[in-house]
C-alpha positions in Angstrom: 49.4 -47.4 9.9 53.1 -49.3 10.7 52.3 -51.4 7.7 55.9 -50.7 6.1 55.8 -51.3 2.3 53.4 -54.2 2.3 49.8 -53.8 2.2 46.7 -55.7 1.9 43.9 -54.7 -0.3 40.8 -54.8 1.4 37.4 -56.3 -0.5 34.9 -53.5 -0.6 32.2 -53.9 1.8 29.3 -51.3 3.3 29.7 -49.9 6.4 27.6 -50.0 9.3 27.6 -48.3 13.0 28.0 -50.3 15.6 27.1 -47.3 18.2 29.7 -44.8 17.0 32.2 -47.6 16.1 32.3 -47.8 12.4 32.6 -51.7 11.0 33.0 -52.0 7.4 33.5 -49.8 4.3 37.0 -49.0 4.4 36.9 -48.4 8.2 39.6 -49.8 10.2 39.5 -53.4 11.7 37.6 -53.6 14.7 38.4 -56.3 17.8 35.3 -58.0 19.6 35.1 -60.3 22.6 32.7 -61.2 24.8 31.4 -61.1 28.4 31.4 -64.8 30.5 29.9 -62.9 33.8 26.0 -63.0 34.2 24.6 -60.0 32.2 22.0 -59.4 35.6 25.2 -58.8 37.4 25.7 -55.5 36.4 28.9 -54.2 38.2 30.2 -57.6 37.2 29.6 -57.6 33.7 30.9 -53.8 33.7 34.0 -54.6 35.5 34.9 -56.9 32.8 33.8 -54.8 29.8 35.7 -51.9 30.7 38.9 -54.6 31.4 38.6 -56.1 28.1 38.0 -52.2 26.6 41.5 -51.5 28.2 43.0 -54.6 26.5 42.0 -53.8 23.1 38.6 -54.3 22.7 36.4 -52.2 20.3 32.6 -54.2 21.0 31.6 -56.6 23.7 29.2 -58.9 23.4 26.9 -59.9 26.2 24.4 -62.2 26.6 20.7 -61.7 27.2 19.0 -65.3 27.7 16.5 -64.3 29.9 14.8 -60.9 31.3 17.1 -60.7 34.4 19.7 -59.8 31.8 17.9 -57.5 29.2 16.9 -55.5 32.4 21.4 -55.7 33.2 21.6 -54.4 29.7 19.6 -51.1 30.3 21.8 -50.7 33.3 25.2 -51.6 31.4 24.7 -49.6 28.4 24.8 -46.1 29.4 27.4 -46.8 31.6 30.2 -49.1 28.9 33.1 -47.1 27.5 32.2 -49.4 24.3 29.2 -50.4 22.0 27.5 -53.0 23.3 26.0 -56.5 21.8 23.3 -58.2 22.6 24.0 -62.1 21.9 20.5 -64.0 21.4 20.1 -67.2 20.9 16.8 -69.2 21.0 14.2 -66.7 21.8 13.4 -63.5 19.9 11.3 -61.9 22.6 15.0 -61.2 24.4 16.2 -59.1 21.0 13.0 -57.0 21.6 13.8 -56.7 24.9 17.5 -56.1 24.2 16.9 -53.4 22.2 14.5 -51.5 24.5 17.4 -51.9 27.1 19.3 -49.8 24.0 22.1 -52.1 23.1 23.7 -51.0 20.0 23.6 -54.2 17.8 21.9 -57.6 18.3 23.1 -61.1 17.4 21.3 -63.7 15.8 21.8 -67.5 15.5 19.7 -68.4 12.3 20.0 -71.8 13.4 18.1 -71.2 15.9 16.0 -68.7 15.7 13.7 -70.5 12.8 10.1 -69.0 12.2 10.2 -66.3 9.4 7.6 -63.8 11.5 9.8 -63.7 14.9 13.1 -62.6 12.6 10.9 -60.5 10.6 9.4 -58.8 13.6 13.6 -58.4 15.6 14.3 -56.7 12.0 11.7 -53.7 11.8 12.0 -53.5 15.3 16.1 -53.0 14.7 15.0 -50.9 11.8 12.6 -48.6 13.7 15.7 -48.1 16.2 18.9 -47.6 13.5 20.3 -50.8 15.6 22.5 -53.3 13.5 22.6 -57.0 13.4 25.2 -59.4 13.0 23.8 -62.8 11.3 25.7 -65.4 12.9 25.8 -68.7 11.4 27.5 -71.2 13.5 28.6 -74.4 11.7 27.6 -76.4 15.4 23.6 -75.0 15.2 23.0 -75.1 11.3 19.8 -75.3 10.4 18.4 -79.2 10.5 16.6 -78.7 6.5 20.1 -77.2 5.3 22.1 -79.8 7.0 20.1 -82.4 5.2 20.4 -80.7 1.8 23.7 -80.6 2.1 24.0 -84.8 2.7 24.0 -84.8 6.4 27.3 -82.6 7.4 27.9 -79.1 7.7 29.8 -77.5 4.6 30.6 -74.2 3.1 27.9 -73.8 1.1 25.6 -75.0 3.7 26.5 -72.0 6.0 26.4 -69.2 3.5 22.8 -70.5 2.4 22.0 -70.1 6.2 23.0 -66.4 5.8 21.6 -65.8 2.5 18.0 -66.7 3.8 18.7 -64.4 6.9 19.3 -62.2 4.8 16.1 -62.7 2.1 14.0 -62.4 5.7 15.4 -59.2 6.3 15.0 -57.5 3.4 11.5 -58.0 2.9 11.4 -55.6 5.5 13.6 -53.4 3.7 16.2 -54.0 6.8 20.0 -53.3 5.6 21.9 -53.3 8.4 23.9 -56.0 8.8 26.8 -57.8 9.4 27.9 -61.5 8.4 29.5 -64.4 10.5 29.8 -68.0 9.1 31.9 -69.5 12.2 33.3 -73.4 12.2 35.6 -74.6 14.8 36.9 -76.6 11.8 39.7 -73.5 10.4 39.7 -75.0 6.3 35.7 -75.2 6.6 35.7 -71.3 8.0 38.4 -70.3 5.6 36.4 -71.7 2.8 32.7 -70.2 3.8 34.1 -66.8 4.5 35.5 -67.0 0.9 32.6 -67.9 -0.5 29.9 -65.8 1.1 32.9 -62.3 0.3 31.8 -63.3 -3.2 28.4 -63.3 -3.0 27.5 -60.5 -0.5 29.4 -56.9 0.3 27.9 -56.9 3.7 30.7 -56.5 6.4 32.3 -60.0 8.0 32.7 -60.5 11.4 35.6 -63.1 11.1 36.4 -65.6 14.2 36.5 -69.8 14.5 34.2 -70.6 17.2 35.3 -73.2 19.8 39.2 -72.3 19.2 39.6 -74.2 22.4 42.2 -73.0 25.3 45.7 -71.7 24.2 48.1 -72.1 22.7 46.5 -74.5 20.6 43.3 -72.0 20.4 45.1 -69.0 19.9 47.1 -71.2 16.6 43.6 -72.3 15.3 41.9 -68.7 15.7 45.3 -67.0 13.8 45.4 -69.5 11.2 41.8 -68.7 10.2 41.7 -65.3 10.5 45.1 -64.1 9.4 44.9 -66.1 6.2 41.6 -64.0 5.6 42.7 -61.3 6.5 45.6 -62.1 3.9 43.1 -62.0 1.4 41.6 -58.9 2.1 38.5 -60.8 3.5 37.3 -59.3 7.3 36.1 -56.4 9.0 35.9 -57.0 12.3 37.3 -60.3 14.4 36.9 -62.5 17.6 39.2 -65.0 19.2 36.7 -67.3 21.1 39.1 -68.9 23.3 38.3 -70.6 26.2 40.3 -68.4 28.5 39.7 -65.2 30.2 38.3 -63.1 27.6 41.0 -60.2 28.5 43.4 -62.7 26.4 40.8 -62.6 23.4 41.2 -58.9 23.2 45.0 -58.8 23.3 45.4 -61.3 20.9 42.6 -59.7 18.4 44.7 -56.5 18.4 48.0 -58.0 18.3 47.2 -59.7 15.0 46.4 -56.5 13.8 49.1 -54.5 14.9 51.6 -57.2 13.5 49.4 -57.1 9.9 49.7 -53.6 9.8 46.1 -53.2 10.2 45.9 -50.9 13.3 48.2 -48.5 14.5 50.3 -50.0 17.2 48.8 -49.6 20.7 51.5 -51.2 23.0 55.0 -52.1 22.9 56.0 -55.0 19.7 58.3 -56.8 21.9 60.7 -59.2 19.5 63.5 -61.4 20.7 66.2 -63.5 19.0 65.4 -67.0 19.6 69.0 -67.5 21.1 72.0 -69.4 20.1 75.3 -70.5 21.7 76.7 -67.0 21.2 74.3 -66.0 23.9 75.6 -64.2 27.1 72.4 -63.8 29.4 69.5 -66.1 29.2 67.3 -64.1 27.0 64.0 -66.3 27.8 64.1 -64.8 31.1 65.0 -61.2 30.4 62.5 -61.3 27.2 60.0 -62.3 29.5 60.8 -59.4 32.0 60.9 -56.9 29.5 57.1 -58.3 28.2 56.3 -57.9 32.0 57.9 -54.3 32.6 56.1 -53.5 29.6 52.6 -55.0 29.7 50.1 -52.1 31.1 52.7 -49.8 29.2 50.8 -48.1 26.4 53.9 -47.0 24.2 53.4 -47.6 20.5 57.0 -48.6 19.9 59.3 -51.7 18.7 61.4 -52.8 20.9 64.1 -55.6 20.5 66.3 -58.2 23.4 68.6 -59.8 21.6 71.2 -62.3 23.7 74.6 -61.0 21.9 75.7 -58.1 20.0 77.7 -59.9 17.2 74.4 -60.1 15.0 71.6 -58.2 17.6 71.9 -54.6 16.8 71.8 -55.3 13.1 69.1 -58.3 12.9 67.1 -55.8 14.7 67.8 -52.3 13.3 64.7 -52.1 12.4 63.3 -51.9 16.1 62.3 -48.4 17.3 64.9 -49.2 20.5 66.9 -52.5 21.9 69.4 -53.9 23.8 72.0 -56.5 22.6 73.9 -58.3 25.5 77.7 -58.7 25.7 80.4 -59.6 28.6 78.0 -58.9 31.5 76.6 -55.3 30.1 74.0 -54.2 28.0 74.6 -52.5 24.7 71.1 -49.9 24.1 70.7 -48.8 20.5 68.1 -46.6 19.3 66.8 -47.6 15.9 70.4 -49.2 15.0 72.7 -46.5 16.6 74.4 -47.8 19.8 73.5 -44.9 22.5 74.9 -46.6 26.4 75.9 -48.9 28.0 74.1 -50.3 31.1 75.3 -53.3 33.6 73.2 -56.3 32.8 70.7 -56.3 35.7 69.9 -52.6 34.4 69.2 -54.1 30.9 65.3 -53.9 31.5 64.7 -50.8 33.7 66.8 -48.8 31.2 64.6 -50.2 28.3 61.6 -49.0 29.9 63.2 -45.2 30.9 64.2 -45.2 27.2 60.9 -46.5 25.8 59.0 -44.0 28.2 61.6 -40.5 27.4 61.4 -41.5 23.1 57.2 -41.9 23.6 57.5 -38.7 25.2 59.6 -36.6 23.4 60.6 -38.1 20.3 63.7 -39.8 18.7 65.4 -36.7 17.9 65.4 -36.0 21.8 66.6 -39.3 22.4 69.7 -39.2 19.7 70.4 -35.7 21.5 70.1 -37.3 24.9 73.1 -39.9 23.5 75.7 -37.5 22.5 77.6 -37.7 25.5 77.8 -41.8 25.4 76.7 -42.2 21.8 80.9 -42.8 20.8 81.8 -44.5 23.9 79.2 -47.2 23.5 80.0 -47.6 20.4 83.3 -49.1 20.6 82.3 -50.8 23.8 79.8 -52.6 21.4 82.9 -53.3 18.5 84.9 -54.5 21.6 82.6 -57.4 22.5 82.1 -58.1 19.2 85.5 -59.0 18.8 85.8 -60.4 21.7 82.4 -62.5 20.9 83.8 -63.8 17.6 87.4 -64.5 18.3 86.0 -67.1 21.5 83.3 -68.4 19.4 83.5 -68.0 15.7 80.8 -66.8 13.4 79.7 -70.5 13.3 78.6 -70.3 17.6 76.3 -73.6 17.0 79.4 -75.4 15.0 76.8 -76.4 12.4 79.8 -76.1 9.7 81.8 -78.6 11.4 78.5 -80.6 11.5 78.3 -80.0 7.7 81.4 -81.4 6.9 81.2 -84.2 9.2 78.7 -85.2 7.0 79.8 -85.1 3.7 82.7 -87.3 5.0 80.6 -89.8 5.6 79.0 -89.9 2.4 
């Protein structure tokens, strides 16, 4: 794990297998998403599953609302680099069906799926097999009788009842297995029934706010709810469910756990100043070409574009490799040490050949590699420096002067 010196404690839950994908107990954090192709179109459905596998992904979900796609499933399953899921809604004949077509976990809406006997008979069945299920309580299809208990609106302790008496159903067929969701597209009404149901129940939580809506504004809803769980130790496997191309759900799913320190880092951690007047290239643009030269890049390393080198190098020593920008050239450093010098429309190639030779043969290499310029860029850095600071001060944005503009006035 890159988790530096911080951690976060993890509340103790069981573990279950979802296919050979452990979820729970200790295991790491797994990413889900989901399928939005018809599950009978099998090449379809598989094209995507192995797209969102390569973007993250450790389970897909797919649907299986009618027999067309339980009979997909059978197809899909032997050939999907990833456990599948099969999502079930209304009727339990299609989780039968779902698991003779061997999918490795099922879903099930308790809201919907209502009479005691049908999720008695999915739960043996499940049993008989060694298949998990995920209980997934969905604050838009609560129960009617719990929505009246609880004075007409959906609450917290509404939707952790709903699980509870999933849970109560599948135990009287001694049927342990399971996983927990308590979903609201409202994040304080998630946050809050996650909390409570981690108190009352050590099964694993699948964490996610349903409806998150399209991004940005989606992607902020789903990160505020599940980062400030996963804060708290509360989670052990997560969905965005954005309305977007599901590809995006994966990324995002594992780059809030790379940046918690909660998977080891899969692809490039690309971090860039946010620009000031000291600024000598436009570093929107060349962040954003860097983010593109990188994308389908799997290097596990830090790397940093920052717009000058008067504060770059050392706001972003930290940073496995980066390049600070200065009177038309680029100054590389390797985890703080100034190794070249490149001409600024070489600034992002020359990231990605040094990204690619330190993933392939180590920092040591690399610091060898810089010997020859290692001085040389250097004092090219200390030179624009100086030159940086004696056009523009320390103060580039004049917010002193601004300061003292002020208290004049006063």
């Amino acid at each position: 794990m890159d988790a530096g010196s911080v951690t976060f404690p993890r509340a103790e839950t069981r573990q279950i297998m979802v296919g050979d994908v452990p979820v729970g107990g200790g295991a790491p954090i797994t990413v889900q998403s989901m399928t939005i192709t018809k599950t009978a179109d099998v090449e379809g459905t598989l094209q995507q599953i192995y797209a969102l596998a390569a973007a993250g992904a450790d389970i897909v979900r797919c649907t299986c609302n009618e027999p067309e796609a339980a009979e997909g499933l059978a197809r899909i399953v032997p050939r999907s680099p990833v456990p599948i899921v099969a999502d079930i809604h209304h009727q339990y004949l299609r989780a039968l069906e779902a698991l003779e077509a061997g999918v490795d976990c099922l879903r099930l809406n308790p809201g919907n799926i209502r009479k005691p006997a049908h999720i008695k008979a999915v739960a043996q069945e499940a049993k008989d097999r060694n298949v998990p299920i995920r209980i997934g309580v969905n604050g838009g299809s609560l129960d009617p009788a719990l929505y009246e208990k609880y004075g007409g609106r959906v609450t917290p302790e509404a939707m952790v009842e709903s699980a509870l008496q999933e849970i109560a159903y599948f135990e009287e067929v001694d049927f342990d297995l399971i996983k927990i969701s308590v979903k609201a597209s409202n994040v304080p009404l998630m946050i809050e029934a996650y909390r409570q149901l981690s108190e009352v129940t050590d099964y694993p939580l699948h964490l996610g706010v349903t409806e998150a809506g399209p991004p940005p504004q989606g992607i902020v809803k789903a990160t505020a709810g599940i980062a400030t769980l996963l804060a708290e130790g509360i989670g052990d496997t997560i969905r965005y469910s954005l309305t977007s191309d599901p590809v995006d759900e994966a990324r995002m799913g594992r780059t809030l756990l790379e940046s918690f320190g909660l998977r080891e880092r899969k692809n490039v951690d690309l971090i860039a100043c946010p620009s000031c007047g000291r600024a000598e290239i436009d570093v929107y643009e060349v962040a954003q070409q860097a983010q593109e030269a990188f994308a389908d890049r799997e290097i596990p390393l830090q790397v940093a574009v920052m717009g000058c080198v008067v504060n770059g190098p050392g706001e972003a020593r930290d940073a496995d490799l980066g390049i600070a920008a200065g009177n038309k050239r680029g100054h590389l450093f390797v985890r703080g040490t100034n190794v070249a010098v490149v001409p600024e429309d070489e600034m992002v190639p020359t990231l990605v050949e040094w990204a690619e030779y330190i993933n392939d043969n180590g920092f040591d290499a690399a610091m060898e590699r810089a010997k020859a310029t290692r001085d040389q860029a250097r004092r090219a850095a200390e030179e624009d420096r100086d030159r940086n600071l004696e056009a523009l001060g320390d103060d580039a944005n004049a917010s002193e002067q601004v300061v003292e503009l002020l208290r004049k006035r006063r």
